[in-house]
KOLLUM-278401 format. One record per residue: residue number from 1; residue in one letter; x, y, z of N, C-alpha, C, O in turn. Coordinates in pm, whole numbers, m for minus. Layout:
BEGIN
R NUM A X Y Z X Y Z X Y Z X Y Z
...
//
This chain:
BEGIN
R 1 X 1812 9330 31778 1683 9389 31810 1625 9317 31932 1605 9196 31922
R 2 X 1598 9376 32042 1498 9364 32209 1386 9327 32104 1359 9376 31995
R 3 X 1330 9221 32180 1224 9164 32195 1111 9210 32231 1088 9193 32351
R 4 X 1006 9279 32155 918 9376 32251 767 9298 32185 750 9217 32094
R 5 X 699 9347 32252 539 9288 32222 472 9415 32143 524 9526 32153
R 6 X 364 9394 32070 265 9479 32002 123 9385 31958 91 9270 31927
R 7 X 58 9535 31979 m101 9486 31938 m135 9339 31798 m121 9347 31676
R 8 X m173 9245 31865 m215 9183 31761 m270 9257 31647 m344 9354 31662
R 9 X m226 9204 31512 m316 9264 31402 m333 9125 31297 m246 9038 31286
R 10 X m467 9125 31220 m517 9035 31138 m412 8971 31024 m413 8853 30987
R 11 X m314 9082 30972 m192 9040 30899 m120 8913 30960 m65 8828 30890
R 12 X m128 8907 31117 m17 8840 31149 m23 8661 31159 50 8575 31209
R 13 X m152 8661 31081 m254 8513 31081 m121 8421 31023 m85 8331 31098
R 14 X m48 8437 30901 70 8354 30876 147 8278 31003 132 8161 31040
R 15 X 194 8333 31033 312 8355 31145 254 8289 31295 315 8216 31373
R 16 X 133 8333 31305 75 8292 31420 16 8136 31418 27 8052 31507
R 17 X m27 8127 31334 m86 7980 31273 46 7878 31259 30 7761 31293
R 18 X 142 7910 31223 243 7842 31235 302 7792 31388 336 7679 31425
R 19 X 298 7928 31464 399 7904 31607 226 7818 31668 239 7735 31757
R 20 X 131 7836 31632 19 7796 31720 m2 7653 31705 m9 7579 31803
R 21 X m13 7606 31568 4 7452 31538 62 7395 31606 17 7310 31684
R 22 X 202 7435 31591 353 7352 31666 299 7393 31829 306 7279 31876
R 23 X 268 7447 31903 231 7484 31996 152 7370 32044 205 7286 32117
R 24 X m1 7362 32000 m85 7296 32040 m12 7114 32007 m31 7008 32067
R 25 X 47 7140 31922 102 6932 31884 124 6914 32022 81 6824 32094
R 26 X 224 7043 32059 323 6984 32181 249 6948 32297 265 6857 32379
R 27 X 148 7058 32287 29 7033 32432 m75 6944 32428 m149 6911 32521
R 28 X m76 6902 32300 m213 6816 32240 m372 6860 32290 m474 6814 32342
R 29 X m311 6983 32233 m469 7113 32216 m480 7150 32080 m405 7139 31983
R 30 X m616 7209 32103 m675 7240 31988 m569 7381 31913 m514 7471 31977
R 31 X m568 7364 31801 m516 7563 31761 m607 7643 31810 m711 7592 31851
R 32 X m591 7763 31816 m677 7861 31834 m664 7966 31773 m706 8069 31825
R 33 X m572 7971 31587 m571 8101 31558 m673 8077 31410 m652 8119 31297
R 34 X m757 8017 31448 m845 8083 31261 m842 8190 31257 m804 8268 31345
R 35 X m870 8205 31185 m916 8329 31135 m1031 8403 31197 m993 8513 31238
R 36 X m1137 8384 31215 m1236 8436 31320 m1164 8467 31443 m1138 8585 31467
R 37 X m1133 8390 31511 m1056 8407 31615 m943 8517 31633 m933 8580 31738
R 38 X m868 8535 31539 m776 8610 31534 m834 8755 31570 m792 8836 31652
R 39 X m991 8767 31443 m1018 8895 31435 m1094 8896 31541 m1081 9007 31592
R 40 X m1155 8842 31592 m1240 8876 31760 m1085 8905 31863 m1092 9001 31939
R 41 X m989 8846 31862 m913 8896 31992 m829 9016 31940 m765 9082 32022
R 42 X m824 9053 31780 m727 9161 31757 m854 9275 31810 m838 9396 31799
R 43 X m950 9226 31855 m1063 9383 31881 m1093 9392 32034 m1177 9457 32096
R 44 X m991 9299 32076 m1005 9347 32264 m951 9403 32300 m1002 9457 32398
R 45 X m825 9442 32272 m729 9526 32341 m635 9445 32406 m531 9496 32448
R 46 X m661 9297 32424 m540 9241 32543 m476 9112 32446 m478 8994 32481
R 47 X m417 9166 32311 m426 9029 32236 m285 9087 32186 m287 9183 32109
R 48 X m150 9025 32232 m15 9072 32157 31 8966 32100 m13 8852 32095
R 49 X 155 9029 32043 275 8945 31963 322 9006 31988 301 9126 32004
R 50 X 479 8885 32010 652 8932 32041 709 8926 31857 691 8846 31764
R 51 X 750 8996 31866 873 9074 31772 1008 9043 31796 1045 9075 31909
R 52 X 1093 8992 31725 1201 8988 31778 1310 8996 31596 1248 8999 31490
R 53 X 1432 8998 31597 1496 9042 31514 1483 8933 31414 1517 8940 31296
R 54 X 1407 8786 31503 1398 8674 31377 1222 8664 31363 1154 8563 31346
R 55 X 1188 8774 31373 1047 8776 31359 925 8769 31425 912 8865 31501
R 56 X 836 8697 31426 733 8689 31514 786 8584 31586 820 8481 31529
R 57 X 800 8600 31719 855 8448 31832 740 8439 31910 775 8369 32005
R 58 X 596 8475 31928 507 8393 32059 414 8511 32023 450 8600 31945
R 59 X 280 8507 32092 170 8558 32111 72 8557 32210 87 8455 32278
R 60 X m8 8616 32244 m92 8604 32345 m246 8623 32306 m275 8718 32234
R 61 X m344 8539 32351 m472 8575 32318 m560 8577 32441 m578 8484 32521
R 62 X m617 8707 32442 m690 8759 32591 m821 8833 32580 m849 8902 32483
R 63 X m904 8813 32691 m1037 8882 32627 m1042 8935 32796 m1007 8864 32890
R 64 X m1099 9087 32809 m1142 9120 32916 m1358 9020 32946 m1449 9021 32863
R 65 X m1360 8953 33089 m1453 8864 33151 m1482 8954 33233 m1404 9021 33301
R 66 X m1655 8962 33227 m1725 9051 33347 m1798 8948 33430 m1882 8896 33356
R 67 X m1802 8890 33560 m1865 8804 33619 m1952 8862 33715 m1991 8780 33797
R 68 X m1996 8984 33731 m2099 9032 33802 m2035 9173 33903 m2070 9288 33929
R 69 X m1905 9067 33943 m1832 9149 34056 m1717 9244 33982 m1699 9365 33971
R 70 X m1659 9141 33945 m1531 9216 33890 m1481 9175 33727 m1506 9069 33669
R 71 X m1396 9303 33670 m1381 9228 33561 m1236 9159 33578 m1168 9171 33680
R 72 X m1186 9061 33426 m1083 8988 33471 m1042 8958 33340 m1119 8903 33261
R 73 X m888 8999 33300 m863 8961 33155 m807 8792 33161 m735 8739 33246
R 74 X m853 8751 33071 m830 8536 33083 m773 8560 32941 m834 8605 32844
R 75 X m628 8516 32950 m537 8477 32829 m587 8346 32813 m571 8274 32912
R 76 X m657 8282 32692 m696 8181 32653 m566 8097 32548 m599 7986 32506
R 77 X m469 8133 32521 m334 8141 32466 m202 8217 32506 m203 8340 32504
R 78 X m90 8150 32542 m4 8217 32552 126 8103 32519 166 8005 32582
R 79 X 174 8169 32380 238 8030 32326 342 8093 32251 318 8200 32196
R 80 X 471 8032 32241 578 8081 32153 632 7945 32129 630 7863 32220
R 81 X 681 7914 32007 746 7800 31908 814 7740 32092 844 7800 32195
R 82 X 812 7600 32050 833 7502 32186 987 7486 32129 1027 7500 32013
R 83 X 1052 7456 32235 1017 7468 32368 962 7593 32477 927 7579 32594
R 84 X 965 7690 32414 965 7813 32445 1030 7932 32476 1137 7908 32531
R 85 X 1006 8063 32461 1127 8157 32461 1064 8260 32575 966 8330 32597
R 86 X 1165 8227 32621 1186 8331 32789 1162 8485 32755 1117 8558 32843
R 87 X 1195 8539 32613 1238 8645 32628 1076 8686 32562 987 8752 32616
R 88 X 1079 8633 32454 919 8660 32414 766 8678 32496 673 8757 32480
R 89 X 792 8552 32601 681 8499 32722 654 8641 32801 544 8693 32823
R 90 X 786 8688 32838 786 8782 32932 777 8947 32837 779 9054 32898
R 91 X 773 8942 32756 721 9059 32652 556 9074 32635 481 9172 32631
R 92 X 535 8930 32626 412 8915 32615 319 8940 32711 213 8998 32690
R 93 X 362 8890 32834 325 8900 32974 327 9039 33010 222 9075 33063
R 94 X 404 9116 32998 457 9242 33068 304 9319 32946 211 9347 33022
R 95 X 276 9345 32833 240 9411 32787 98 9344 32804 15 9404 32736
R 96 X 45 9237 32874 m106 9220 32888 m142 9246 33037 m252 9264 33088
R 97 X 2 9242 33102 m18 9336 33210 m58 9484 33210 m133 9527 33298
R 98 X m16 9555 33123 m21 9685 33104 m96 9694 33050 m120 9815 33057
R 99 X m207 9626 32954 m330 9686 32890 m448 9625 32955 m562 9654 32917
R 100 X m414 9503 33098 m482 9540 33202 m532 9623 33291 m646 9638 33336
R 101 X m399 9693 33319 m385 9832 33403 m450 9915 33384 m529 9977 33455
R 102 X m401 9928 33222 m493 10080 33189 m602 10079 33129 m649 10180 33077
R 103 X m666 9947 33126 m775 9915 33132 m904 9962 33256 m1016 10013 33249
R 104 X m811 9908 33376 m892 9957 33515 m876 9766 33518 m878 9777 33641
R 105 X m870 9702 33508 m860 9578 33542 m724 9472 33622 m613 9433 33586
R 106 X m826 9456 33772 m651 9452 33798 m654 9295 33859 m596 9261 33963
R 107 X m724 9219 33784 m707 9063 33792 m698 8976 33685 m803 8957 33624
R 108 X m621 8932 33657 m571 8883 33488 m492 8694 33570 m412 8659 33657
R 109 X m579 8634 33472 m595 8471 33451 m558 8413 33297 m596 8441 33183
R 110 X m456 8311 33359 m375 8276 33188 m415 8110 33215 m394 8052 33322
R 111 X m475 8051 33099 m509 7962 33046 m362 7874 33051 m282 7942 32988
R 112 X m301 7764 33096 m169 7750 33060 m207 7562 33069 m266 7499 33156
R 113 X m136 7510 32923 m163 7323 32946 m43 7292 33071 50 7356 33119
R 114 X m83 7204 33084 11 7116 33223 119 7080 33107 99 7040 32992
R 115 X 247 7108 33179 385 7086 33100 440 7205 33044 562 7208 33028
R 116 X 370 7304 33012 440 7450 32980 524 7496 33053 507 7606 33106
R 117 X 651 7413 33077 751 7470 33163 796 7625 33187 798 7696 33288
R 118 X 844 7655 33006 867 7781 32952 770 7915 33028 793 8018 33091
R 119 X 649 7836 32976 550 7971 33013 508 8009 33179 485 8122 33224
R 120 X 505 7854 33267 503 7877 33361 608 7936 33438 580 7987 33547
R 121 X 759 7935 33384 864 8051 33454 847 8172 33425 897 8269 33482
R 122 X 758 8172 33314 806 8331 33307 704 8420 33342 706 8543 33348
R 123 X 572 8303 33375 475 8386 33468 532 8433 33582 533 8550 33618
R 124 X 595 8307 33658 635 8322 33805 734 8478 33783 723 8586 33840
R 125 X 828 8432 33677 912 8555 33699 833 8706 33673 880 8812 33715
R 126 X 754 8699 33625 617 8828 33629 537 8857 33740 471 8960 33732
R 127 X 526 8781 33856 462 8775 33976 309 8714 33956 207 8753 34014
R 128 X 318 8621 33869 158 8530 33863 203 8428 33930 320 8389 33929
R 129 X 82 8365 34011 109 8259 34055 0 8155 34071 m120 8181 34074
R 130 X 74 7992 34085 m60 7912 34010 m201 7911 34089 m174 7931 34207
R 131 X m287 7901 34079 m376 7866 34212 m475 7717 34189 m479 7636 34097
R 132 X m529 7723 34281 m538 7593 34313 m692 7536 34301 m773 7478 34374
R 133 X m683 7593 34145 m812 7522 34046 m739 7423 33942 m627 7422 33891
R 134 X m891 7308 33931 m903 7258 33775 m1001 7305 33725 m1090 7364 33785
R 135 X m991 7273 33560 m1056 7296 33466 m1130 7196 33383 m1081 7153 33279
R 136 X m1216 7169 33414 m1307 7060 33362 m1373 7087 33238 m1471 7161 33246
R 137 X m1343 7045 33132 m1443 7067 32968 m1526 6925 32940 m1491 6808 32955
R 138 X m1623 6971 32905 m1699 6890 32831 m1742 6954 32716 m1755 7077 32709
R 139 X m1769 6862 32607 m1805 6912 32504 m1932 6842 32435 m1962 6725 32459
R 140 X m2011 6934 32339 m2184 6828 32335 m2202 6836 32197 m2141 6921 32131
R 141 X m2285 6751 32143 m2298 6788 31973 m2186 6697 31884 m2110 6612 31932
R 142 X m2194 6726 31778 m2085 6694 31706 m1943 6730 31731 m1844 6672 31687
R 143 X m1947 6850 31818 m1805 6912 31906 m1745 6783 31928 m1651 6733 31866
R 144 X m1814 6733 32029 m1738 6619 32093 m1644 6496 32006 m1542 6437 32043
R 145 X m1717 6485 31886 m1678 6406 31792 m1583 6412 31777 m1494 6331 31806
R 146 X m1575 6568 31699 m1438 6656 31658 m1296 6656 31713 m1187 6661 31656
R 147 X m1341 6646 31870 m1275 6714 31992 m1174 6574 31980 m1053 6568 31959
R 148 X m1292 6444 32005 m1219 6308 32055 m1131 6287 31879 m1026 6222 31883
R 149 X m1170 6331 31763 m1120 6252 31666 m959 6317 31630 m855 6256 31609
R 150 X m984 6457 31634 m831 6554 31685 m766 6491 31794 m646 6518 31785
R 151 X m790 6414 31901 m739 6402 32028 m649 6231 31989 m547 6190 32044
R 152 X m716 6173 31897 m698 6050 31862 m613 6012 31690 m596 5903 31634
R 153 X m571 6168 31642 m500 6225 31572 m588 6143 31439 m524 6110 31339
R 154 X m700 6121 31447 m756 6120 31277 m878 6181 31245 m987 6146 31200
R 155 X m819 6294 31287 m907 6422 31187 m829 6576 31245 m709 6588 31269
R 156 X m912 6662 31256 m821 6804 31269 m897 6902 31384 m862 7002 31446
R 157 X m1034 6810 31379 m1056 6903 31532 m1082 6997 31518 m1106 7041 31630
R 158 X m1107 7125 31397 m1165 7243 31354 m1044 7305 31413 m935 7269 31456
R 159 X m1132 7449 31393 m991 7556 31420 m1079 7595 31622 m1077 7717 31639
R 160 X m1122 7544 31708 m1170 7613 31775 m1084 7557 31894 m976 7500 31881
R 161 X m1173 7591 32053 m1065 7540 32132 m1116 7630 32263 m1054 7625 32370
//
């Protein structure tokens, strides 16, 4: 069975929570599939999973951004079990391309940690390319607590991110 992508759906919280954990260890990021989360990006339209004959292999989580001028879909996730799978990345990619398109949206931004070898080839091989921003977070409140005590591996850091 080809490797193809489809619409996120709320069922797929098992499966996703699993490849997302192992995901974030490797990047030493937060998860990002609670449950809330899941069901806010299964209702955008730009939120897939790869399929493949051994099951769910990677996912994508995307929200269409209106900044005044233009809109812009920002994959805030794009992760398949590490080291990563070429064939999934680019399933995933290809089909948030296309529900960009026919969206009317024709500028799409992927969230990616430094070291995602996997994901960064298979952007390139999709025609994304890096540009030449950082990303600065701060966090305020008890967030921060959370943020540093997950980061310092004694506690869990919530499900957010």
């Amino acid at each position: 069975m080809e490797t193809h992508a489809r619409p996120l759906e709320t069922d797929d919280a098992a499966a996703l929570t699993a490849i997302d954990r192992a995901y974030a260890a490797a990047f030493g990021l937060e998860p990002r599939s609670g449950p809330a989360s899941l069901r806010f990006f299964a209702r955008t339209g730009h939120a897939f999973v790869a399929v493949g004959a051994s099951g769910v292999r990677g996912f994508v989580l995307a929200q269409p951004v209106f900044d005044g001028e233009r809109a812009t879909v920002v994959a805030h996730r794009l992760a398949s079990p590490p080291p990563g799978d070429p064939d999934a990345l680019g399933a995933l990619l290809r089909a948030l391309t296309k529900s960009a398109y026919d969206a009317g949206i024709y500028d799409l931004r992927i969230d990616l940690p430094d070291g995602d070898a996997a994901a960064s080839a298979a952007l390139a091989q999709e025609g994304f390319a890096a540009s030449a921003t950082t990303v600065h977070t701060r966090y305020l409140g008890s967030r921060a607590a959370a943020v540093a005590a997950a980061a310092a591996g004694t506690g869990n850091g919530g499900e957010h991110g």
